[in-house]
N, C-alpha and C positions, 0 to 999 in steps of 0.2 A: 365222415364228419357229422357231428350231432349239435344241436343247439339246445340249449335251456335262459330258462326265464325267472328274472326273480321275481317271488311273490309279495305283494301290498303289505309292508307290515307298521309300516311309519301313520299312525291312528290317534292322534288325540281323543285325550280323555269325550267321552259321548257322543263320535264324530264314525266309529265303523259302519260302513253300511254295508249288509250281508248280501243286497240284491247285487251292486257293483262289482263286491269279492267274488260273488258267485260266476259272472257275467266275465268277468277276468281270465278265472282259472279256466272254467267255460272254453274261451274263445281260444286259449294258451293252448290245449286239446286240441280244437278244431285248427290250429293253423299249424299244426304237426310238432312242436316243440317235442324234447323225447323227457324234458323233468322241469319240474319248477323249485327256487329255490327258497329255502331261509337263510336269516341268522338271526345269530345269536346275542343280546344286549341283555344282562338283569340290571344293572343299575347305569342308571344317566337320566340327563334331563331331556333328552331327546324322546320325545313318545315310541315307544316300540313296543307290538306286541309278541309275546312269547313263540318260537319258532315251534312249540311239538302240538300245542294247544291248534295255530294257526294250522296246522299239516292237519291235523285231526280233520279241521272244517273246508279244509279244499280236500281231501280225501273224499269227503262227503259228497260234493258238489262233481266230482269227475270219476271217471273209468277208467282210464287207460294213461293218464300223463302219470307218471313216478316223481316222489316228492324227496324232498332231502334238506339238509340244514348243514351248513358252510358258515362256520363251524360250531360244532358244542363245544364247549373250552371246558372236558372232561374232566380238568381235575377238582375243578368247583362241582360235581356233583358226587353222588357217591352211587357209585360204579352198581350197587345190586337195582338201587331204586332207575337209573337209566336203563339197564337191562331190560329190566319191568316193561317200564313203559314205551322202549323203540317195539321190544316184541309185541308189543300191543299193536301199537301204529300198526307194526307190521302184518299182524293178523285183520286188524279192520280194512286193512286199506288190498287183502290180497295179497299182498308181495310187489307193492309198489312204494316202496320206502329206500333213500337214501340214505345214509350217513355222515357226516362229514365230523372229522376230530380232529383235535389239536390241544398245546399245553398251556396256551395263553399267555408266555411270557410273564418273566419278571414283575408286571407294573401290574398285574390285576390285583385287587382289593383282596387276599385273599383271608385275612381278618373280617372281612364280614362273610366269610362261607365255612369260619369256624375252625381253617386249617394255615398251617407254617408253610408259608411260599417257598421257604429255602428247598425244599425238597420239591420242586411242583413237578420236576420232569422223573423222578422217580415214582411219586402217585400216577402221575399219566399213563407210563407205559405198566403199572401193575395193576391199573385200572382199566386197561384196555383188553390185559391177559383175564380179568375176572371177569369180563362184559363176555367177552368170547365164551370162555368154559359156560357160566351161566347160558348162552343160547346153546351148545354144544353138545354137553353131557349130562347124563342122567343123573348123575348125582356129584355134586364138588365138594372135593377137600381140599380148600386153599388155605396154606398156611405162609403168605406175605408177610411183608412189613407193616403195611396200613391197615388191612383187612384180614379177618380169618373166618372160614368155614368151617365146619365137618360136617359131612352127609345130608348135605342141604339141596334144595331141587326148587328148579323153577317150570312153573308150567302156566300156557304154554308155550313152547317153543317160539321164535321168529317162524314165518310162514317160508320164507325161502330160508332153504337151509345152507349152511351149517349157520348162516345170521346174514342179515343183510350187508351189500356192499360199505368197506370200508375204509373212504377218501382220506388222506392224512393232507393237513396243512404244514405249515411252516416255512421256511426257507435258508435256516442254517444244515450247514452238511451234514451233522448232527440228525439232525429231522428226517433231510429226507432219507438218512437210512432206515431210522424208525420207521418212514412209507412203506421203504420195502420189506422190511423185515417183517412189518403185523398187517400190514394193507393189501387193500385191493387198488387204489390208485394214489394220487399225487391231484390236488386240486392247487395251484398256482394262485394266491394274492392278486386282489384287484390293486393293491397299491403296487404292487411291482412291475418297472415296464420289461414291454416285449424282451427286451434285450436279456435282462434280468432272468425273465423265466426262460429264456430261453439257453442258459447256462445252467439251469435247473435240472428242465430236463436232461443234457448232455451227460447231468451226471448221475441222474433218474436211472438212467440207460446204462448207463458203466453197472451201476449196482444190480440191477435187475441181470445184466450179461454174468457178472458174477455168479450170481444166486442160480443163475438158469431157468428165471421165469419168464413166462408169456403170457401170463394173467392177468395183468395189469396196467390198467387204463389213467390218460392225464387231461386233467382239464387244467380249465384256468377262467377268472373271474376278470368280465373287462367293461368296465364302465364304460358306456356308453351314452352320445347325444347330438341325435342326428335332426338337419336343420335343411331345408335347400339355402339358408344362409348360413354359408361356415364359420363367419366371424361368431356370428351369433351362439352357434352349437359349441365355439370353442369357449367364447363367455360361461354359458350357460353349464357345461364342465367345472371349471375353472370356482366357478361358485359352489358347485354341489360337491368336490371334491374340499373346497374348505372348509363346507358345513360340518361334512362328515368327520374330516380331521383336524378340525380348528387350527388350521396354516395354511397359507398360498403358498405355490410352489411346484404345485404338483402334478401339473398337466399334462405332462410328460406319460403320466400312469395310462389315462385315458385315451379313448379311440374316440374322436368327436371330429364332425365337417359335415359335406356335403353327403348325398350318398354315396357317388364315387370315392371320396375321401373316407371312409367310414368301409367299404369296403376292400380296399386297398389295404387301412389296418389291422380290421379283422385277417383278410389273408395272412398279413404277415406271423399274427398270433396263431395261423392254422401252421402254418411254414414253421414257426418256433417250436410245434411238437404238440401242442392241443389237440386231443382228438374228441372233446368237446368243451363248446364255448358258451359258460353263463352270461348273456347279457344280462346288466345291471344297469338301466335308465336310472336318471335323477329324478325326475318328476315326468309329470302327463304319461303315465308308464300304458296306459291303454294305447293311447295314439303311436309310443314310442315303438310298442310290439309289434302295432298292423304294421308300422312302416318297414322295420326289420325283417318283419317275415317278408313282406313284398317287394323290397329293395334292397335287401343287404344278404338273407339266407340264400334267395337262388343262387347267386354270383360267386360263392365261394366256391 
């Protein structure tokens, strides 16, 4: 079992402060975590800074934690320019780089990224076979639907080869064949409960038994908000889950109480088939971390 953490990225306009992010990712290292997380927002009114940017400056700041972004919504970008730049990451940071991808559904803006939504699950996965060859091979001639090459080269390479790990999102069945089929893992929805992903994996497992792999790894994102008062941690969930998704309702998604109560539901997300768990605090995420590491990660 492995744990990860997500990293600070909710910043108001003039309000980062680089000693605390430092001091953050810092501590996230020293208290064993094995990656720290992003994601992904370009447009909203919610402050959010950019997840490759943000990886860049906790790359800076640590050694040995692995960094990743849950999810890029790959088909708003265009596939040679992401190459580029994970391979970057990946070379500054040594070969400590995650990936996480997905197609973003239906309802993303995709009129302001300049492209027809009706097709977005076909750019995804053509964009995900160009992202590969680009770290891969020595020279590509891709002749797609969206994009075309001849005898084109990218250098240099991602640091670990053949490319960095690559997490697929989603949760229709649909997707997660797409996991198995171009991925290296299945990362699990912090809005989806236990119960949920844990029908996921079951069939994560079916298709991977298929395929005949044993390469690939499942996590799962699980909001967290731990309190020695549980009514409180349940509040104080219940709120950050509607921020985020402007509706009540949703509590159910979360793992929030006492610590005992709070590790009782991480277990059950380990029990569901996670063989690592992104905590995702609401807020006071510094305090939320000590505490998890010191009352939540032994126990499981």
């Amino acid at each position: 079992m492995r744990f990860a953490i997500s990293i600070p990225q909710f910043v108001a306009d003039g309000t980062f402060d680089p000693g605390a992010f430092r001091a953050y990712v810092c501590r996230a290292e020293e208290l064993g975590f094995d990656s720290g997380w992003t994601q992904e927002q370009t447009l909203g009114r919610f402050p959010h800074l950019a997840p490759s940017e943000t990886m860049a400056y906790a790359f800076a700041c640590t050694e040995r934690l692995r960094l990743g972004c849950a999810v890029y919504v790959t088909p708003l970008h265009s596939p040679v320019h992401l190459a580029k730049s994970l391979a970057t990451l990946d070379q500054l940071s040594r070969g400590r780089l995650e990936v996480g991808v997905g197609s973003g559904g239906r309802n993303r803006p995709f009129g302001a990224f300049g492209i027809d939504g009706d097709a977005h699950v076909a750019r995804f996965t053509e964009g995900i076979r160009l992202v590969k060859a680009l770290w891969a091979e020595d020279t590509v001639d891709f002749g797609g639907r969206f994009w075309q090459l001849e005898g084109a080269a990218m250098e240099p390479k991602p640091f670990q080869k053949p490319g960095p790990p690559l997490w697929f999102g989603g949760s229709h069945p649909n997707a997660l064949k797409r996991a198995v089929r171009f991925g290296h893992g299945f990362f699990g929805a912090g809005s989806a409960t236990t119960t949920a992903f844990a029908g996921q994996v079951r069939t994560v497992r079916e298709l991977l038994a298929e395929a005949g792999r044993d390469d690939f790894r499942v996590a799962k994102r699980v909001y967290i908000a731990i309190d020695d008062d549980g009514d409180a941690a349940r509040r104080h969930a219940a709120d950050g889950l509607a921020a985020i998704y402007g509706k009540r309702g949703l509590e159910a998604v979360a793992v929030a109480g006492t610590p005992e109560e709070c590790v009782a539901g991480v277990r059950e997300v380990a029990e569901a088939g996670a063989e690592l768990i992104l905590f995702t605090p609401f807020a006071d995420q510094f305090e939320q971390m000590e505490r998890l590491a010191a009352e939540v990660m032994p126990r499981i």
